[in-house]
C-alpha positions in Angstrom: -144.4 -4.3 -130.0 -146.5 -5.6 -127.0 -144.0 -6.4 -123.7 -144.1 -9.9 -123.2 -146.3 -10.7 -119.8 -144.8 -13.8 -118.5 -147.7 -16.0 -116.8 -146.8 -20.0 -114.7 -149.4 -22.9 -114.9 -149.7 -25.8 -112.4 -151.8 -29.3 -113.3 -151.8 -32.0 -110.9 -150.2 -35.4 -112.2 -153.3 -37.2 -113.9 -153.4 -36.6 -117.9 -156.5 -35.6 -118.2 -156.1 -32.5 -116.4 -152.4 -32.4 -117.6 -153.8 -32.2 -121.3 -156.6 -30.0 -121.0 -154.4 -27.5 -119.0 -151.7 -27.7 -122.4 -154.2 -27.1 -124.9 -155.8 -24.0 -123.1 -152.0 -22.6 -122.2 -151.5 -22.9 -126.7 -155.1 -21.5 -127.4 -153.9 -18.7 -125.0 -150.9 -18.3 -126.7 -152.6 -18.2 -130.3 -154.9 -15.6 -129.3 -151.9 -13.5 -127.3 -148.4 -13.8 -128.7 -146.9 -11.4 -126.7 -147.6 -14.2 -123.4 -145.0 -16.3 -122.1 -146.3 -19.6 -120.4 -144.4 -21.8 -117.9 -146.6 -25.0 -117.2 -145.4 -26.7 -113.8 -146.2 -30.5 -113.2 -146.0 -32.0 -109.9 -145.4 -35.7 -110.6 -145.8 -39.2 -108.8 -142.5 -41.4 -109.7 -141.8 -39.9 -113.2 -143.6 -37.7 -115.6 -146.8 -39.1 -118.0 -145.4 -40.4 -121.3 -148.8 -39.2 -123.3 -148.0 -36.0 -121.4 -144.6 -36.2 -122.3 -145.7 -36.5 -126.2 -148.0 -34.0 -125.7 -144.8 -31.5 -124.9 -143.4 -32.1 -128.3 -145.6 -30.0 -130.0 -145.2 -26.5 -128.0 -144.8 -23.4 -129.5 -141.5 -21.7 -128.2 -143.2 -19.2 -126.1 -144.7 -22.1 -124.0 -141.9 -23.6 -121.5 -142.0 -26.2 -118.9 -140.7 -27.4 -115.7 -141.4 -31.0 -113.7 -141.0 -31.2 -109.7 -139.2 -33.4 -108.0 -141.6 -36.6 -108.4 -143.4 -37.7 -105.0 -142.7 -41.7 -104.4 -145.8 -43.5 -104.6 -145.2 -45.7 -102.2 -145.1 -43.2 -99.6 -148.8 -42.5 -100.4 -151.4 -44.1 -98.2 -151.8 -47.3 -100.4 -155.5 -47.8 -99.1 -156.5 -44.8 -100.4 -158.1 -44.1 -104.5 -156.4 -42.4 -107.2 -157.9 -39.0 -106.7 -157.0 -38.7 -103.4 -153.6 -40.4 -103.9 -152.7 -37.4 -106.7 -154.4 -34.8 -103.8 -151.6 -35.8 -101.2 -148.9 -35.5 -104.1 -150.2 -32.2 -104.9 -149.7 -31.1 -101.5 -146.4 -33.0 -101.1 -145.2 -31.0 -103.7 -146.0 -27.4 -102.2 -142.2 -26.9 -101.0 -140.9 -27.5 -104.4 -143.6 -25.5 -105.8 -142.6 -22.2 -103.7 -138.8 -23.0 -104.4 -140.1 -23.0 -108.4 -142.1 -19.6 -108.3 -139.3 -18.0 -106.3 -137.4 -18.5 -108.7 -139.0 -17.3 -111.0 -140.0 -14.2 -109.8 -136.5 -13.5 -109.7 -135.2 -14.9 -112.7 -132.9 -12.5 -115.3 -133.9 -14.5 -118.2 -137.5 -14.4 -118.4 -139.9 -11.6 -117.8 -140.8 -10.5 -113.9 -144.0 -13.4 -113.4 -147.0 -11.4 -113.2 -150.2 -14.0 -112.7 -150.4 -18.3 -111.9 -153.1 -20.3 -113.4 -153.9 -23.5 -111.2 -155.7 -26.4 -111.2 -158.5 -26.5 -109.0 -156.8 -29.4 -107.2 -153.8 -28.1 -106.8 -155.2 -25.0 -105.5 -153.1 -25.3 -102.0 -151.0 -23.1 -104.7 -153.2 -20.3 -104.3 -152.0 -19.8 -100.7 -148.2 -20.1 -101.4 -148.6 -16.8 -103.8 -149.4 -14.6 -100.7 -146.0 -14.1 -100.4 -146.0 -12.8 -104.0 -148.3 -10.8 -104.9 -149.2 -12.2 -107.9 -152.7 -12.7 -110.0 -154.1 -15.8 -109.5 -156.6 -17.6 -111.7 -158.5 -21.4 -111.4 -158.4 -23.3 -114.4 -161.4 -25.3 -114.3 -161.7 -28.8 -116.8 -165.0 -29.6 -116.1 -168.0 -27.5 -116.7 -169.4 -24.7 -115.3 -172.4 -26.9 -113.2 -169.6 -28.5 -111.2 -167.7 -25.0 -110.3 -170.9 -23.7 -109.2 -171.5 -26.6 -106.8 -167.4 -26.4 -105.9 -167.7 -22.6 -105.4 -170.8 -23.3 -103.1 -169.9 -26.3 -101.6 -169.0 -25.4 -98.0 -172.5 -23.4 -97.8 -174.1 -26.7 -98.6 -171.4 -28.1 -96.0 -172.7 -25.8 -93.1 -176.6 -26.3 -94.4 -177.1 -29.8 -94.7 -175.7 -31.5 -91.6 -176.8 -35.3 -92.9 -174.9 -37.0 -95.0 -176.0 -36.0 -98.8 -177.0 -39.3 -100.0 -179.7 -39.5 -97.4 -180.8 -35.6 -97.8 -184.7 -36.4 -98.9 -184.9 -33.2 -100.5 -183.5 -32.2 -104.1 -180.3 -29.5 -103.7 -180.6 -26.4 -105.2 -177.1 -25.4 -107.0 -177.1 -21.8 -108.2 -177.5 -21.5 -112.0 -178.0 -25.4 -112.2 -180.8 -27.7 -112.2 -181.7 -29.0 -108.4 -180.2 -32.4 -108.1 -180.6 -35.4 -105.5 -177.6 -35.8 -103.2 -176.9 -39.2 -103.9 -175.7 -37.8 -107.6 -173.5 -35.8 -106.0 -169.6 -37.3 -106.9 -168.4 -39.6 -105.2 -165.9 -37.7 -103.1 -169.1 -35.5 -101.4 -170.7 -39.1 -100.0 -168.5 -39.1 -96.7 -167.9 -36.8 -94.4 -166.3 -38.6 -92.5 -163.6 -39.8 -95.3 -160.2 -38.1 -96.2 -161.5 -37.5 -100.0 -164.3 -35.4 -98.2 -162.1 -33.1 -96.3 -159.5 -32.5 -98.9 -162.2 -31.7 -101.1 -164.0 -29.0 -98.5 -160.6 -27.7 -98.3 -160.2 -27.0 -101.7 -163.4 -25.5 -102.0 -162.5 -23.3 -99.6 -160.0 -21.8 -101.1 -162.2 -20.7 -104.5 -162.2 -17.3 -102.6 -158.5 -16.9 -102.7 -158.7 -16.8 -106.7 -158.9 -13.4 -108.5 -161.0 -15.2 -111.6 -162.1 -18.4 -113.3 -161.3 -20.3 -116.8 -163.5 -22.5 -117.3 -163.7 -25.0 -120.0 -167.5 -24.3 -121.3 -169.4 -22.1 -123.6 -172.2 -19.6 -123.3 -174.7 -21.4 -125.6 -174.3 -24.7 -123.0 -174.2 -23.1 -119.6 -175.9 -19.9 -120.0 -177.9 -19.8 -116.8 -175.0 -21.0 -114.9 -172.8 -18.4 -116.1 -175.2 -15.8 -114.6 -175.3 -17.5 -111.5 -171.5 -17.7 -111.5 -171.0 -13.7 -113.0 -173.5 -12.8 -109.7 -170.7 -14.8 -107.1 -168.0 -13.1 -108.8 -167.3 -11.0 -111.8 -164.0 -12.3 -113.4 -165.8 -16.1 -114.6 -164.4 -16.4 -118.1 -166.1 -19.2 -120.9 -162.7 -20.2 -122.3 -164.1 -24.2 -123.8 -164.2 -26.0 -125.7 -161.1 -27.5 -125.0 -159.8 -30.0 -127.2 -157.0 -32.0 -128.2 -156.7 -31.2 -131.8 -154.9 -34.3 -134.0 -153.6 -34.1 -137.6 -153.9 -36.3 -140.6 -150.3 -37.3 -140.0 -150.5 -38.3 -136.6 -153.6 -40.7 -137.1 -154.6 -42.9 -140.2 -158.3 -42.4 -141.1 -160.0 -46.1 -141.7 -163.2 -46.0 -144.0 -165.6 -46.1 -141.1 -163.9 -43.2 -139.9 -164.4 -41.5 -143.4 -168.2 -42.4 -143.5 -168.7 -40.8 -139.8 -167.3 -37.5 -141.5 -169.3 -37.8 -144.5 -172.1 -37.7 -142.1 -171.1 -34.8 -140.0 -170.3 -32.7 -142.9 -174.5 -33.7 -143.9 -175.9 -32.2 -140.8 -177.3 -28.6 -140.5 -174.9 -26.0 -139.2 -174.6 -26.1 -135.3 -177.1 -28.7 -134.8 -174.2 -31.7 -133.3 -173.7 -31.9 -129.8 -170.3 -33.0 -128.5 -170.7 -35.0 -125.3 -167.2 -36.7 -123.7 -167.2 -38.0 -120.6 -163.2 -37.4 -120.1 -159.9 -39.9 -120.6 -159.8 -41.4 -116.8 -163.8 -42.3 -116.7 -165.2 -46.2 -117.4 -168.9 -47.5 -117.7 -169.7 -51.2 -117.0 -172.4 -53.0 -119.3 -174.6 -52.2 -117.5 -174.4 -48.8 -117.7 -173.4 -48.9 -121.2 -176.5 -50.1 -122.1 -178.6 -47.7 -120.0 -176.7 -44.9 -122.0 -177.7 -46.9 -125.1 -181.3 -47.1 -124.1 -181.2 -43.5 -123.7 -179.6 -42.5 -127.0 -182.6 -44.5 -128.8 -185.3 -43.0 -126.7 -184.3 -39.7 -127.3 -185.5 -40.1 -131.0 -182.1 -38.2 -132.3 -179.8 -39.0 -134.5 -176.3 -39.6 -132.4 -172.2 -40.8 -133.5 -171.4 -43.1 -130.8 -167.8 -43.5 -130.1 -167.7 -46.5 -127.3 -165.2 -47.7 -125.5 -165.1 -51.8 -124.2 -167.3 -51.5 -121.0 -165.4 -52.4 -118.1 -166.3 -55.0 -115.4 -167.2 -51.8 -113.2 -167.4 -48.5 -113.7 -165.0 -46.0 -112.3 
């Protein structure tokens, strides 16, 4: 019988990130038994109720602890969402030290060997010094966007403008070179908080021993390459998903009729595109995306949600 390798998790408190990080601990867990799992949340006033739901369904292997929530309203009110959850995160570092103390030295679970983190709550990464444990980045998004994280502060040192006025396209390795003004939003000023936090935690990419990311070879292949030449321990561990059941969700005929056309198509020929729980698209946008879709001549399922007055 394998010994059981007891392994901790931290997400940051948005439920996007909170969900992904769930379904990859039970995929882990399906694939290797013999793993224990404790996911920790840092939270902001009290824990997510869809996270909350989400908890329900874990195997008994998988375990669970919250932090001692940050007050909201001692976060800089002025400030976005992202940046907000950023401050928590770090907020929560004490707690987070006091929590993987303890268990290092727990009698009921298994000696912790490794910590998976989110890459925004990646101050975590430095708190392990003491130790000596493996540490890994679970990365949600896609493989492009750790490439640009990973060689962010290069670009930092290189371009000394900021990047939405850089007349020249920016060559990521593995990706396709891209204008700085598409860059995310958080890149745009250097002179902002959002900017520094987020240099900071690209910084600290080099602390981690590997990389989940949620991708697949057949999407990102050149990026992986890129990636495997930066460091050697990039895993492919997508696609993610939240899988429902019949009895959680009642199937309406349209629903039925989208099936009944998936099930028609030719064997690896759909493309699943999501652009993530937290995002919004005005009209305007929405109908850009909708201009697109018809252009590009291919048959598509659009799931669309009610545009918002802006996007987000």
């Amino acid at each position: 019988m394998a010994k059981t390798i007891h392994i901790a998790a931290i997400s940051i408190p948005a439920f996007s990130h909170q969900a992904s990080i769930i379904e990859f601990c039970k995929k882990l867990i399906h694939h290797h038994n013999h793993f224990h799992i404790t996911i920790i949340f840092p939270t902001i006033d009290s824990p997510l109720q869809a996270t909350l739901t989400l908890l329900k369904s874990l195997p008994s292997n998988i375990t669970y602890t919250f932090l001692p929530p940050i007050n909201k309203k001692s976060l800089p009110q002025n400030l976005s969402p992202a940046v907000q959850i950023q401050l928590a995160v770090s907020q929560s570092m004490p707690s987070f030290h006091t929590t993987i103390s303890s268990l290092c030295s727990s009698s009921t679970t298994p000696p912790l060997v490794a910590l998976i983190t989110d890459p925004f709550a990646n101050e975590s990464l430095e708190v392990l010094k003491e130790f000596n444990l493996l540490s890994y980045i679970y990365f949600p998004p896609s493989a492009m966007t750790l490439s640009l994280f990973i060689h962010f502060p290069k670009l930092h040192e290189e371009i000394s403008c900021e990047f939405r006025d850089h007349n020249e396209a920016i060559q990521i390795p593995g990706c396709v070179p891209i204008h700085g003004i598409d860059l995310p939003e958080h890149f745009q000023d250097r002179s902002s908080l959002a900017y520094d936090l987020i240099l900071q935690r690209c910084k600290r990419f080099n602390l981690a021993d590997g990389f989940l990311v949620n991708s697949f070879l057949k999407m990102e292949e050149n990026t992986m390459k890129a990636l495997e030449e930066h460091n050697d321990s990039v895993f492919l561990v997508g696609p993610i998903i939240q899988n429902g059941t019949s009895n959680e969700t009642k199937v309406s005929d349209s629903d039925l009729e989208c099936l009944k056309w998936l099930k028609n198509q030719s064997t690896n020929s759909v493309l699943f595109v999501s652009f993530g729980s937290g995002g919004t698209l005005s009209q305007e946008q929405v109908n850009e995306l909708a201009f697109g879709l018809e252009l590009s001549g291919q048959k598509f399922l659009w799931v669309l949600r009610v545009p918002s007055d802006s996007s987000n």
